[in-house]
C-alpha positions in Angstrom: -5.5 -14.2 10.9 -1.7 -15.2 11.1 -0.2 -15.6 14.2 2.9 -13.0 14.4 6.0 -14.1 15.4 7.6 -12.8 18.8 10.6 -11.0 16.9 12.2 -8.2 18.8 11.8 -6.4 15.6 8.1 -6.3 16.1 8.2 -4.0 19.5 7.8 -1.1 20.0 5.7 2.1 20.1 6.4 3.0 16.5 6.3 -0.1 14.8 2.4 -0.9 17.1 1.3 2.7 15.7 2.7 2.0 12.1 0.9 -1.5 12.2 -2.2 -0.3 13.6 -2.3 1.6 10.0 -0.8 -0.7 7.7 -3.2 -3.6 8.9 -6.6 -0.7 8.3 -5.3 -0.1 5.2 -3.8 -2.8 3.6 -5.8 -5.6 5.4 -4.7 -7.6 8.9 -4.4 -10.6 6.8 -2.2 -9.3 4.4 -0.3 -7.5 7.0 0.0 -10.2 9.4 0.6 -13.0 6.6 4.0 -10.7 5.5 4.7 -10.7 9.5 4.6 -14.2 9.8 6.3 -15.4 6.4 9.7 -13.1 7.2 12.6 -14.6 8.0 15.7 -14.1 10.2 17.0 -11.6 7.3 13.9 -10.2 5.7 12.2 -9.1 9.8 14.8 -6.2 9.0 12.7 -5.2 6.0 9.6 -5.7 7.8 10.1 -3.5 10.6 11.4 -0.9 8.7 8.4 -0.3 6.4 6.1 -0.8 9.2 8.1 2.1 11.3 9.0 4.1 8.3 6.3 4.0 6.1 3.6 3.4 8.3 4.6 4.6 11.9 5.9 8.2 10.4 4.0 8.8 7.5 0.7 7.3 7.5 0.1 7.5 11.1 0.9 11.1 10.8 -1.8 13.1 13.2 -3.2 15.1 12.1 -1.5 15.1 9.2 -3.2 13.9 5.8 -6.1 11.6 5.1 -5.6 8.4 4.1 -7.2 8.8 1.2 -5.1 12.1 -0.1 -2.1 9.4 0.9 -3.5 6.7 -1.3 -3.9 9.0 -4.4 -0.5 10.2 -3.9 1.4 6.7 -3.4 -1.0 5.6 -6.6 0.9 8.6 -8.6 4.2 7.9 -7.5 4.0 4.1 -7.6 2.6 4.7 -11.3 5.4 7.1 -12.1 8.0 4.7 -10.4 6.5 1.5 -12.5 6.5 -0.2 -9.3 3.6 -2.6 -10.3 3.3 -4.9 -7.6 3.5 -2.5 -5.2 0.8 -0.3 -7.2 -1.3 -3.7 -7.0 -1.3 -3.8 -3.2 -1.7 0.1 -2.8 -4.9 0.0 -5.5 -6.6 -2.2 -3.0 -5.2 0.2 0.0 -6.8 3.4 -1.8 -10.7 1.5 -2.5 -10.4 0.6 1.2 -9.4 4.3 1.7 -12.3 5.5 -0.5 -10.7 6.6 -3.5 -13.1 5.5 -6.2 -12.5 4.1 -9.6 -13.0 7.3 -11.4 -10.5 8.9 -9.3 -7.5 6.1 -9.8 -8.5 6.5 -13.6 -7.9 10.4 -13.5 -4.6 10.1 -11.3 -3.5 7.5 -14.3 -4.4 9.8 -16.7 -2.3 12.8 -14.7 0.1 10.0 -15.1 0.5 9.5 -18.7 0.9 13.2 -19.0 3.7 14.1 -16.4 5.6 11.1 -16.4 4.8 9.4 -20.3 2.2 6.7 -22.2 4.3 4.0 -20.7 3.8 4.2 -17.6 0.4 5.3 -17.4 -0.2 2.3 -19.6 1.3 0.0 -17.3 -0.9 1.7 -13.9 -4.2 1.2 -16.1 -3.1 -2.4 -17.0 -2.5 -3.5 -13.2 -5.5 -1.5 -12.1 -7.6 -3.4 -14.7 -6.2 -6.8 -13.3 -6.8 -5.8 -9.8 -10.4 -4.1 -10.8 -10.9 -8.0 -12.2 -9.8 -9.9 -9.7 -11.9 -7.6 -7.3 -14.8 -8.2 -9.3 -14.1 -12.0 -9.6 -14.7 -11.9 -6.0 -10.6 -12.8 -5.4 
């Protein structure tokens, strides 16, 4: 595991509660790897997500299951075309239990609200991260 810098930007009661979540979902590595790599500039970035995103939405109690959040961010990442961020949250939602079945039918809800193209390009990053899953990467 990374060793995380002692930023200011990395105290708190939020950001601890938004990291306890992000690191179960996402993966300490992952987590503590994009911890470790920011900069003077980009610790900004990092404790806002982590407070933001993670501190007042996912660690939300009693709030929603994870995995009802992971099929959700999985639709609106698709709908967005935000690919490398749908990468990373694919991963989050089979941690979270959401199977491969299910990402295919949120994909498919997809293609029919928001269009063919960018349902295509959700099933073409889940099929590279189904691969590189089953690759053992």
């Amino acid at each position: 595991m990374a060793q995380i810098p002692d930023r200011p930007e990395y105290k708190g009661e939020l950001f601890e509660r938004g990291l306890a979540a992000r690191r179960e979902v996402l993966g300490a590595d992952y987590v503590d790897r994009s911890l470790e790599s920011a900069d003077d500039f980009y610790a900004a970035f990092q404790k806002a997500t982590t407070e933001m995103a993670w501190g007042m939405v996912w660690a939300r109690k009693p709030g929603l299951p994870y995995k009802t959040r992971s099929m959700l961010n999985l639709a609106m990442l698709a709908a967005l075309g935000k690919s490398h961020e749908l990468r990373l949250h694919i991963r989050g939602a089979l941690t979270n239990g959401v199977t491969r079945e299910e990402i295919k039918e949120i994909f498919i809800q997809v293609c029919g609200y928001c269009g063919i193209p960018a349902g295509f390009e959700a099933f073409r990053t889940a099929r590279e991260v189904f691969a590189e899953i089953d690759a053992g990467k």
